[in-house]
C-alpha positions as CSV (number, residue, x, y, z in Angstrom):
1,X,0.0,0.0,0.0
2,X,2.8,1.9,0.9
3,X,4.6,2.0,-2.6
4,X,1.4,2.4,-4.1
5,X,1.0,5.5,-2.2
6,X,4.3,6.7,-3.6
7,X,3.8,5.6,-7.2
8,X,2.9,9.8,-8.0
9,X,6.4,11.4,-9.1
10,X,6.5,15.3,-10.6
11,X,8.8,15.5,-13.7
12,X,12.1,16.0,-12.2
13,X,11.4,12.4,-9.7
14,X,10.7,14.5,-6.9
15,X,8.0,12.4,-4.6
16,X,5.2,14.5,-4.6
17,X,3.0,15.3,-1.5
18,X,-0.5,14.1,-2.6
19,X,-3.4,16.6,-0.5
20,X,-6.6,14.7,-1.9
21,X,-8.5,12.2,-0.7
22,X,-5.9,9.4,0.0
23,X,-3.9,11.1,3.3
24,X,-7.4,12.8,4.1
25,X,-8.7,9.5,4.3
26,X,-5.8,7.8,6.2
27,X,-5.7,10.9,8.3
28,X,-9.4,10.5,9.3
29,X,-9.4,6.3,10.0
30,X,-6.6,7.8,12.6
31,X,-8.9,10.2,14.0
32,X,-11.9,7.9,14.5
33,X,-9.7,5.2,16.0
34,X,-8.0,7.4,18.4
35,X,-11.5,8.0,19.5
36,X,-12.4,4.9,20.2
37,X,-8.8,4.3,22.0
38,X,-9.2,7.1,24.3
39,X,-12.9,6.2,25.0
40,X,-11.4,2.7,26.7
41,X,-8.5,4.4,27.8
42,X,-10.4,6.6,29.7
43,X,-12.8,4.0,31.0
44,X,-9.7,2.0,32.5
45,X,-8.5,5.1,34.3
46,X,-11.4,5.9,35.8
47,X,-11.2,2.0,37.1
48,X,-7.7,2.0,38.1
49,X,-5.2,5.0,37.3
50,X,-3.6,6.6,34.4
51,X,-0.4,4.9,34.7
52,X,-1.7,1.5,35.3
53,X,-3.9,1.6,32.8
54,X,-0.3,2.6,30.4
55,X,1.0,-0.3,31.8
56,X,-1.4,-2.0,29.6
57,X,-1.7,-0.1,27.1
58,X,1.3,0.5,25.7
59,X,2.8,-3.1,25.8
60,X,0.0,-4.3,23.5
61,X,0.8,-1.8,21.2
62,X,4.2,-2.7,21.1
63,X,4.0,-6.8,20.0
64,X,1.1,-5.9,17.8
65,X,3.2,-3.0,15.6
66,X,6.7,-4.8,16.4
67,X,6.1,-7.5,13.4
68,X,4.6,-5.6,11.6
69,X,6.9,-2.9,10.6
70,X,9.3,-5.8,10.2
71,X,7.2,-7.3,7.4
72,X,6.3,-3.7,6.1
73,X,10.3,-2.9,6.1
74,X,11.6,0.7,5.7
75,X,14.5,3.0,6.7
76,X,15.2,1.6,10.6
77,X,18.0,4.1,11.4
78,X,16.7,7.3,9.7
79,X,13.4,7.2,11.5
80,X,14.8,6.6,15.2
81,X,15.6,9.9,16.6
82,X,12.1,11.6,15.8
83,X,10.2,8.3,16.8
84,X,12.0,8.5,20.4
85,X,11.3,11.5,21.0
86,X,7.5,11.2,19.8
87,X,7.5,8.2,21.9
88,X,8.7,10.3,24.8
89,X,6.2,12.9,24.3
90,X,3.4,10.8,23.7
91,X,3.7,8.4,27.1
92,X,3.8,11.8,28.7
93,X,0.8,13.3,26.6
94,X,-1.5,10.2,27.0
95,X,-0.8,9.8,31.0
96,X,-2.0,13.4,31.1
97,X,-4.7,12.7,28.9
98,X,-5.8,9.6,30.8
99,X,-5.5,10.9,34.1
100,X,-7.4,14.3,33.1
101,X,-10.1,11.8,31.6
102,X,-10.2,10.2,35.5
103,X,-10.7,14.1,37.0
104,X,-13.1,15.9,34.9
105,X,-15.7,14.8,31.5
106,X,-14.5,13.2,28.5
107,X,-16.3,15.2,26.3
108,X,-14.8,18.6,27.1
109,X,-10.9,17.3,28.3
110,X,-10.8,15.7,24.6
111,X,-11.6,18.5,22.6
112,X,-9.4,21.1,24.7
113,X,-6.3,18.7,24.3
114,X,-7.3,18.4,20.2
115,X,-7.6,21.4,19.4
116,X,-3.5,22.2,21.2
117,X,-2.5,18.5,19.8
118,X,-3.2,19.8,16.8
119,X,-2.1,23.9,16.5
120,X,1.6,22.5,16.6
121,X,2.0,19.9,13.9
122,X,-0.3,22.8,11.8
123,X,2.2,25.3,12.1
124,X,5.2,23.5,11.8
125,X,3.5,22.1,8.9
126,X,2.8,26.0,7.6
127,X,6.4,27.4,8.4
128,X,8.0,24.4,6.5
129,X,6.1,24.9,3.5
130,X,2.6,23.6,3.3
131,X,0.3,25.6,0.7
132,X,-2.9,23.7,0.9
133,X,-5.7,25.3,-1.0
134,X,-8.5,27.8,0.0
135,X,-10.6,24.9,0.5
136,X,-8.5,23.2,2.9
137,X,-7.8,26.8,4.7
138,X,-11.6,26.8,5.4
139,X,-11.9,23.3,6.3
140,X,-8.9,23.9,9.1
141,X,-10.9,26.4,10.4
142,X,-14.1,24.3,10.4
143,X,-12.1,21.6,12.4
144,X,-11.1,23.4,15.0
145,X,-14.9,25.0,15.2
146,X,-16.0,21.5,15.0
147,X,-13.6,20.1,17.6
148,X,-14.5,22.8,20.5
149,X,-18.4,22.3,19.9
150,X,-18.5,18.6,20.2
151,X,-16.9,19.0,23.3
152,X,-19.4,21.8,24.8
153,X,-20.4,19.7,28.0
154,X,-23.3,17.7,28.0
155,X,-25.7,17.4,30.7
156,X,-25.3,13.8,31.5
157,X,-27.1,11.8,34.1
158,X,-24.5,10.7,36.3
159,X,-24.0,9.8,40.1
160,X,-20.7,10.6,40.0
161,X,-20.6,14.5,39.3
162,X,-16.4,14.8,39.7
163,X,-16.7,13.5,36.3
164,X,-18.8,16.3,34.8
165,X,-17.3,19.4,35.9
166,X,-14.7,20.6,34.4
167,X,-12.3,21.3,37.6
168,X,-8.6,23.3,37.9
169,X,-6.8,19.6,37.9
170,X,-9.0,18.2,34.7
171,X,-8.4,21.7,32.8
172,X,-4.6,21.7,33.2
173,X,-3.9,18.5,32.8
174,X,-6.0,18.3,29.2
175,X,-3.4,21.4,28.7
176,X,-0.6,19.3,29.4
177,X,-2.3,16.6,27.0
178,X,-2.8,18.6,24.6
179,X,1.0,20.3,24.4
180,X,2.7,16.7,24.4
181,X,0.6,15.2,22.1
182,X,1.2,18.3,19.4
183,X,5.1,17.1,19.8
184,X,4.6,13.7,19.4
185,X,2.3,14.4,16.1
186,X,5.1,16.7,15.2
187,X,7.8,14.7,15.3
188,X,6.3,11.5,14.5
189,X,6.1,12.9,10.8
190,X,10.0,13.9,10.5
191,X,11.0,11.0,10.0
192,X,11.9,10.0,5.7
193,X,9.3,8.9,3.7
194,X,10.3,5.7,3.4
195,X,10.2,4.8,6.9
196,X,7.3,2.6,6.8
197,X,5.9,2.1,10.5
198,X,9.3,2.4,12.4
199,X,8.3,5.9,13.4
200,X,5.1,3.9,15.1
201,X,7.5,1.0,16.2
202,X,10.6,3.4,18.1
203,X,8.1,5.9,19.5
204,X,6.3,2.6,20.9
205,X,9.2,1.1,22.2
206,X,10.2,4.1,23.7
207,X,6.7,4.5,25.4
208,X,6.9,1.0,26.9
209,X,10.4,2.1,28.5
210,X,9.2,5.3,30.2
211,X,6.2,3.6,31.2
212,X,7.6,0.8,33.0
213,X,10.3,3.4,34.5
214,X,7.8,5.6,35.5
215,X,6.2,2.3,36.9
216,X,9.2,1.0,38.6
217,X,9.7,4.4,40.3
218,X,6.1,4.5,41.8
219,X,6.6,0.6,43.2
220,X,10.1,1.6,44.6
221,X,8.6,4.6,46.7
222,X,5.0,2.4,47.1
223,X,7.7,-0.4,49.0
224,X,10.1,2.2,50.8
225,X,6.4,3.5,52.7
226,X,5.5,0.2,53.2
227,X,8.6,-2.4,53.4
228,X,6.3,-5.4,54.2
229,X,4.5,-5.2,51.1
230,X,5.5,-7.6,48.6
231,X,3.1,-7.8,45.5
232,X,3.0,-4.3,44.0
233,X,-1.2,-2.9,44.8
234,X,-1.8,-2.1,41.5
235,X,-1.8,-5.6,40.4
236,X,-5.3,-6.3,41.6
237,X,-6.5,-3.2,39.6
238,X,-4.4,-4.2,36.4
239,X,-6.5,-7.3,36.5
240,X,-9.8,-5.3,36.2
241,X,-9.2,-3.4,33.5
242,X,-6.6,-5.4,31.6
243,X,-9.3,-5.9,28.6
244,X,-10.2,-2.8,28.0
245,X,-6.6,-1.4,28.6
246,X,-5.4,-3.9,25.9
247,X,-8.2,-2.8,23.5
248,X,-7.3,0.8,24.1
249,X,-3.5,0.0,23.2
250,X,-4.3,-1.7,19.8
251,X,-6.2,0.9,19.1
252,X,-4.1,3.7,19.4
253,X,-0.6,1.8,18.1
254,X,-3.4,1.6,14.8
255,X,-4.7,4.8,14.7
256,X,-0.4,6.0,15.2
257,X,0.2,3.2,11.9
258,X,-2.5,5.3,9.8
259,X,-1.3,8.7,11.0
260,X,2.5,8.1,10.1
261,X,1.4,6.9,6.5
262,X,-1.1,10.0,5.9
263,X,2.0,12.2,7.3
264,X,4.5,10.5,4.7
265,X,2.3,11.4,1.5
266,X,0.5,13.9,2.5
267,X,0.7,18.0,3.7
268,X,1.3,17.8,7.5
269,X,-1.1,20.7,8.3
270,X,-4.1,19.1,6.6
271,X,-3.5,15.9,8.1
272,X,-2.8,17.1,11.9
273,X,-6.1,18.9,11.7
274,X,-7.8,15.5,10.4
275,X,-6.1,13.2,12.7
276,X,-7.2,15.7,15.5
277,X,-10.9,15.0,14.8
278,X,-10.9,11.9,17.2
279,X,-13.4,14.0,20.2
280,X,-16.6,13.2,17.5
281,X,-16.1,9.8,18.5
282,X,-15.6,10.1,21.9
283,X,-18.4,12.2,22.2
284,X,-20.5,9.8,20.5
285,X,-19.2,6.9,22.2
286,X,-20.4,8.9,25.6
287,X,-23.3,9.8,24.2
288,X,-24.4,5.9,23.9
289,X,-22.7,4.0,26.2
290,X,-22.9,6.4,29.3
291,X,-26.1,8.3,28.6
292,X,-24.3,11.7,28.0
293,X,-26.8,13.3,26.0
294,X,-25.4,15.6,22.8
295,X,-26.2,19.4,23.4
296,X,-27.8,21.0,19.5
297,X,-24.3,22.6,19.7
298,X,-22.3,19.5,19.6
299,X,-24.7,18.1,16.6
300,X,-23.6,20.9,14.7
301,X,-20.5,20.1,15.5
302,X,-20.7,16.9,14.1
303,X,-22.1,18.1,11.2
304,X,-19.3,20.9,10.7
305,X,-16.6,18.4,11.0
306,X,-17.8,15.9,8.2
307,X,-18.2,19.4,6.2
308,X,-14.3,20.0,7.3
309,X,-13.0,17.1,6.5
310,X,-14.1,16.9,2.9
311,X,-13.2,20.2,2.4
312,X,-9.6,19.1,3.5
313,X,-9.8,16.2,1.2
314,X,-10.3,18.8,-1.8
C-alpha cells in the first residue's frame, strides 16, 4: 500500500506530496480510531489509574506494531531519533490525557487537548512549506470549530458529578495533553518517507520504557512507605481493567500506523487537523454508552466536522 501511495512522481522524480483524498482518508481512519482508543483508555483510568492503565496499554501496542513494521520494512535508522522522541512525548501526553479523563468529563478534556495537539504539527507544517488550498484553509478552520463544539459539556445523568465538571486539575492537565501530544504528532512525521511504520514501532518502544520506569519508580517509593508489602497494589487493579486497557492499546498503536502513513504522502497541516478530529467519536461513544446526552451545539459540530473534512480532502 505503501509504494502504491508513492507511485505519484512530478517530472524532475521528486515524490510529490498528494493533498486529496488518499492522506485525508488515512488521516481521518486515525482520527476515528484514536476515538475509540481514548474512549477505553479513559474507561480504564477511571477503574484504576492513568499509569496503570499505560502499563497496559502501551505493551499491547508494542508486540502488535513490532512485526509488523518488520514485514512492512523501511528506513530503521533514519526514523529513530524523531520516533524516540514522539515516543517520549506521547507516554507523557497520553498519562496526562488519561489521568485528566479520570478528573473531569471526556467530552470537554478531549476536545481542549485536540484542538493544542493539533495547532503545533499545523504550524510546523505551515512554516516548513505547506500551501494547501483555499478549500483546505476553510476546512482547518471548520475543524477546529468543529472540535470545540462537540466537546461543549453535556448534561449527563451521572451519580458521579467529579466526572462532569470541568475542575482546575481536569483543565490543566488536558493542557498538558494537549501540548505533548502536538510534539509527538510533530515529530512522529519527521522521519523520511520511506520509513514505513518504524516511526510507530521506536516511539512505541520508547513508550513502553518510560512507562515501566515511571512504573518501577512509583513501586520503589509504594515499597520504601511500606517495606512489608510484597506484590506491587496495583496488580489487583491491572487485572480489572486489563481488557479494555489492551483494547485501548491496539487501538491507538493503529490509529499511530495510519497517522505516520497519511504524514508521509500527505501536507502535515491538513492531516494534523484531520487526525485531530478523534473528540466526535468520543463524544459519541459517551453519548451511547454512558447516557451523556449531545447538546444541539455538539450536533452541529458533528455536522461541521464531516463538512471540514471533505473540504480538506479537496
Amino acid at each position: 500500500m505503501l509504494r502504491l501511495l508513492r507511485r505519484q512522481r512530478s517530472d524532475h522524480g521528486a515524490v510529490m506530496c498528494w493533498t486529496g483524498a488518499v492522506p485525508a482518508l488515512l488521516a481521518l481512519l486515525s482520527s476515528l480510531i484514536w476515538g475509540v482508543a481514548d474512549f477505553a483508555g479513559g474507561l480504564a483510568s477511571r477503574r484504576s489509574t492513568a499509569l496503570q492503565t499505560l502499563m497496559v496499554t502501551t505493551p499491547a501496542g508494542l508486540v502488535l506494531i513490532l512485526p509488523i513494521g518488520i514485514l512492512m520494512g523501511g528506513n530503521v535508522s533514519g526514523t529513530a531519533i524523531p520516533g524516540i522522541g514522539a515516543g517520549v512525548f506521547g507516554a507523557v501526553g497520553i498519562l496526562l490525557l488519561y489521568a485528566a479523563f479520570a478528573a473531569g468529563p471526556m467530552g470537554i478534556v478531549s476536545p481542549l487537548s485536540a484542538v493544542l495537539g493539533a495547532a503545533l504539527p499545523v504550524l510546523v507544517g505551515l512554516i516548513r512549506g505547506d500551501r494547501p488550498g483555499l478549500p483546505a484553509y476553510l476546512g482547518m478552520a471548520l475543524a477546529v470549530v468543529a472540535i470545540v463544539t462537540v466537546g461543549l459539556e453535556p448534561h449527563a445523568p451521572t451519580d458521579d458529578r467529579d466526572h462532569q465538571q470541568m475542575n482546575r486539575r481536569a483543565f490543566l492537565l488536558s493542557l498538558g495533553a494537549g501540548m505533548c501530544i502536538g510534539m509527538f504528532f510533530t515529530l512522529i512525521s519527521f522521519g523520511p518517507t520511506d520509513g514505513g511504520l518504524w516511526p510507530v514501532v521506536w516511539s512505541r518502544l520508547t513508550s513502553t520504557i518510560v512507562v515501566i520506569a515511571l512504573a518501577l519508580v512509583m513501586w520503589a517509593r509504594s515499597r520504601s512507605k511500606s517495606p512489608g508489602s510484597g506484590q506491587p497494589r496495583f496488580v489487583p487493579a491491572l487485572n480489572s481493567v486489563r481488557g479494555l486497557a489492551v483494547l485501548a492499546g491496539i487501538l491507538d498503536v493503529a490509529a499511530n500506523a495510519f497517522y505516520v502513513l497519511a504524514a508521509q504522502v500527505g501536507l502535515l497541516s491538513v492531516v494534523a487537523i484531520l487526525g485531530s478530529l478523534y473528540p466526535a467519536a468520543t463524544v459519541l461513544l459517551a453519548r451511547f454508552l454512558l447516557a451523556e446526552r449531545l447538546r444541539p451545539i455538539q450536533k452541529l459540530g458533528m455536522v461541521t466536522a464531516l463538512v471540514a473534512a471533505v473540504l480538506l480532502a479537496i
